[in-house]
N, C-alpha and C positions, 0 to 999 in steps of 0.2 A: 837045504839052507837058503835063506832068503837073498843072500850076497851072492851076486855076481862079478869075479876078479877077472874075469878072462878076459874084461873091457874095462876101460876105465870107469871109476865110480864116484858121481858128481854128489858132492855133499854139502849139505847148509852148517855153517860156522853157529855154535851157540854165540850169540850176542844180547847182553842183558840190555832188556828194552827194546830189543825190536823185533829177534825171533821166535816171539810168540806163537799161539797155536794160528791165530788168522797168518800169519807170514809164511809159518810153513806148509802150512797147507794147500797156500798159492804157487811158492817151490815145487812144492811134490806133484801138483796137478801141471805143472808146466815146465817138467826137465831133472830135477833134482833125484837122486836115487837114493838117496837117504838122508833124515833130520834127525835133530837133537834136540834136544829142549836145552831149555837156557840152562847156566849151571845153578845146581841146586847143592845145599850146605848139606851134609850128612846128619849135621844135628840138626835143624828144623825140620827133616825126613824124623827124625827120631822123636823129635817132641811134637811128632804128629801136628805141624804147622798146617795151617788150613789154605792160609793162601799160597804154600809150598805145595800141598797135594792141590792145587788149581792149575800152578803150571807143570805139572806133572800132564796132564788134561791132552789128550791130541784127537788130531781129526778121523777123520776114519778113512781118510784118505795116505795118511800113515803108515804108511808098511811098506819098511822095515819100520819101526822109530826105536831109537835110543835115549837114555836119560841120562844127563852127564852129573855124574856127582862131587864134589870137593871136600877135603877130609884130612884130618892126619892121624885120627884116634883108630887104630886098629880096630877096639870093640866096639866103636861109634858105627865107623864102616860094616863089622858084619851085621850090628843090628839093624840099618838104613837099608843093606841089599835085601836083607828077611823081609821087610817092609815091603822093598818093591816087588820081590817074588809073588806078594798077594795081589801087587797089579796086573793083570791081562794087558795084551796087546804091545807090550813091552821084550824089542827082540833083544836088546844089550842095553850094558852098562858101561858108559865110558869115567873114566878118570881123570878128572882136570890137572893135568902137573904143567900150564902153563902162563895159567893165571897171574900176570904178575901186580897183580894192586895191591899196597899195602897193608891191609887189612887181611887180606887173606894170606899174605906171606907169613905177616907175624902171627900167626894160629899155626904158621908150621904145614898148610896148605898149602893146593895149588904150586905153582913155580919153585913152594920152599922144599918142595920134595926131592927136587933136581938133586938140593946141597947133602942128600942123605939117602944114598941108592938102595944102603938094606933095607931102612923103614919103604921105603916105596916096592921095594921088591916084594916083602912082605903084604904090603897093602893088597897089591894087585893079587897074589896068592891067597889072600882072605877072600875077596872079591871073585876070582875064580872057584873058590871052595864051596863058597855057601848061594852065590848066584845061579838060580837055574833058568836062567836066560841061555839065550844062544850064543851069543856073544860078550865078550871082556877085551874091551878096547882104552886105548890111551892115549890122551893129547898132551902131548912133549914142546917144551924149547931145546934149543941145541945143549944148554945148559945153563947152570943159574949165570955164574961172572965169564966161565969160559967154555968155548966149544969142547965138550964130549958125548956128544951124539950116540957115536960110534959104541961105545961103554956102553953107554944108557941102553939104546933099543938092543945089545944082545943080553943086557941084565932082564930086558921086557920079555923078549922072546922066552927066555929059559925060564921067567916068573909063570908064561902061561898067557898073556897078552895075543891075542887070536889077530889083532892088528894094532897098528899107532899113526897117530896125523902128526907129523913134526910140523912144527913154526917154525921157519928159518933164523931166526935171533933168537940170544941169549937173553935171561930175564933183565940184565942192565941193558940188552939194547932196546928196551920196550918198544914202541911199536916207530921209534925213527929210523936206527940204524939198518943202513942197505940188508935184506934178506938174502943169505948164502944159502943159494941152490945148491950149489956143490958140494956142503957139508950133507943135505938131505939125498944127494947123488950117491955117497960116499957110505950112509949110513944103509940107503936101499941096498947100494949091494956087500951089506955086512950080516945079510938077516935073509930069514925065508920067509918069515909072515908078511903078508904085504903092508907096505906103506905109503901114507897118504900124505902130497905136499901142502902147506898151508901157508898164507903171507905175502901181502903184492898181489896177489892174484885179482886184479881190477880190471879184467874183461878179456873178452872172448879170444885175442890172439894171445893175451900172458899165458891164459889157462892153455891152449895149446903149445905155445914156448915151453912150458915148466915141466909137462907132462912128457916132453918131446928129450928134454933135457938129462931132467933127475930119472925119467924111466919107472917115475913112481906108479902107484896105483891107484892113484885117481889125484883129485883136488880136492881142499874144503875151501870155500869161499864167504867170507866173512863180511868183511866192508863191500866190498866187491857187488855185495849182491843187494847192499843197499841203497834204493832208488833207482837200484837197474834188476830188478829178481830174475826178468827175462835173458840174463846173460845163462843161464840151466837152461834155458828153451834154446837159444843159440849152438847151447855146447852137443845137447842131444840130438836138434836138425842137424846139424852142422853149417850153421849159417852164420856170416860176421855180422850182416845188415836185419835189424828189424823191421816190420813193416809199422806204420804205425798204428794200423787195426788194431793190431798184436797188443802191444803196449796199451793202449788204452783195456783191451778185456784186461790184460792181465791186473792194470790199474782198478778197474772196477771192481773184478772178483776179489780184492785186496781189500777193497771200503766192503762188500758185502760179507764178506767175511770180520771184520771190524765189530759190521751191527749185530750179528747173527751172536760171535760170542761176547761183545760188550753190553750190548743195546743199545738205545740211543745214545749214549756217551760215547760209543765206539766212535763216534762222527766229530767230536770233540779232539781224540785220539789220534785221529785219522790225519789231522793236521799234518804232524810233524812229517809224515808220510809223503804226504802231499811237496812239503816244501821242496823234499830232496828229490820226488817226481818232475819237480819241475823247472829244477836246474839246467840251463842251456837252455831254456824256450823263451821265445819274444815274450814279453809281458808278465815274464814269470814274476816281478816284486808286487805290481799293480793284483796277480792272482791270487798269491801269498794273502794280504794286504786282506781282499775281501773272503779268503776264506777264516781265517784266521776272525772271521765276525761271525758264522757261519756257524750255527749249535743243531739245526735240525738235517736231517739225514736226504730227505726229500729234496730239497737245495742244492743241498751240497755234491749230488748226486750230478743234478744240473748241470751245476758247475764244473765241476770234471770233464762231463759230456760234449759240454761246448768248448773246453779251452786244452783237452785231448786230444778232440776230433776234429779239429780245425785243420 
């Protein structure tokens, strides 16, 4: 088996729009021990969506990688895993039941799973039945309006769930309300599968606080790891402080990775990238400002170079 439990295990949060294949593949090349792809709808897997099997697409620097799916149609879901069984290099499938955006709740997705533990029970037993992957994982909130955690992950464990990442809030606490580590403390030791903490985790001492706390089995970092990815390099040195060599490769191999799977557009792309790289640095609006004019890749390259390596 490609997991390693017997140390912690750093993991990249799907995030639609930014943890693409160029993002995680900079993750994985500098700390990360395992990616996911962004969530993907079980029915666009099914109606054979083209730009669905794009982001399906991973580096080859991927391995383990997982595909996370979202669903509530039992036959939608087996016929979307048969799907991905035809993909190679795919170690598991995870299950979004955390999703809380609108759209996906009212389809009875995502977060709406929470409110109906049979059909979710069921889902993941589909999912375990017809997936011949190696892995059948699940991404949890504590629950939809209120904490039961505790329920849920031993309804998971007994469905067949090989692991799960709880979000510390409930789907009404979307993403303001303070995260309860000690419901995720409370649920680790209600279970034997291991589980992964998720939520807050915005830099290299949370992530050792949280691990240190809940006793969980690893982190997944989400926001946390945007415009900081290097916080995976930190956690696997074990280092608080970067240098800022570091950051700037890891900033490059991020735009070259950009061009390589966008093309020239990627540098287009790359922008918004950029902005949140360069928060907290002298001159960063004036940087902003001229990248943001900025279309060909060779410049823009420059420009990194000089206002990185400064």
């Amino acid at each position: 088996m490609k997991i390693d439990f017997n140390k912690p295990l750093y993991v990249l949060a799907p995030l639609a729009g930014y943890t693409d294949l160029p993002f995680r593949s900079v993750v994985k090349r500098f700390g990360a021990d395992l990616t996911i792809s962004e969530m993907i709808s079980s029915n666009a897997l099914v109606y054979d969506s083209k730009k669905t099997y794009k982001m399906i697409e991973k580096s080859p620097l991927e391995d383990p990688y997982f595909v996370q799916i979202a669903g509530s149609d039992e036959n939608i879901i087996k016929e979307a895993v048969k799907r991905l069984n035809d993909i190679e290099g795919i170690d598991g499938i995870d299950l979004n039941c955390g999703c809380p955006v609108p759209k996906v709740v009212k389809q009875g997705a995502g977060s709406a799973l929470l409110n109906d533990l049979k059909k979710l029970s069921k889902i993941v037993e589909t999912i375990k039945k017809y997936s011949d992957k190696n892995y059948t994982s699940v991404k949890i909130r504590l629950g939809f309006t209120k904490n039961n955690v505790v329920e849920i992950v031993k309804i998971l464990e007994s469905s067949g769930a090989d692991f799960v990442t709880i979000h510390g809030r409930t789907r009404s606490g979307g993403f303001k309300a303070s995260v309860n580590y000690e419901a995720i403390k409370e649920a680790k030791e209600s279970v034997k599968i291991p589980i992964i903490a998720n939520g807050d985790i915005v830099d290299f001492n949370k992530a050792k606080e949280v691990l240190e706390f809940t006793k969980a089995d690893g982190v997944m970092i989400g926001r946390g790891a945007i415009g900081k990815p290097w916080i995976f390099y930190q956690l696997k040195e074990g280092k608080e402080f970067v240098d800022k060599d570091i950051k700037l490769k890891i900033i490059l191999e991020h735009f070259y990775q950009m061009i390589n799977f966008y093309g020239e557009y990627g540098a287009v792309m790359f922008r918004k990238h950029l902005h949140t790289y360069s928060k907290g640095y002298s001159g960063a609006s004036i940087f902003r400002d001229e990248i943001n004019k900025i279309k060909d890749p060779v410049t823009m390259r420059k420009k990194i170079e000089e206002f990185f390596g400064k």
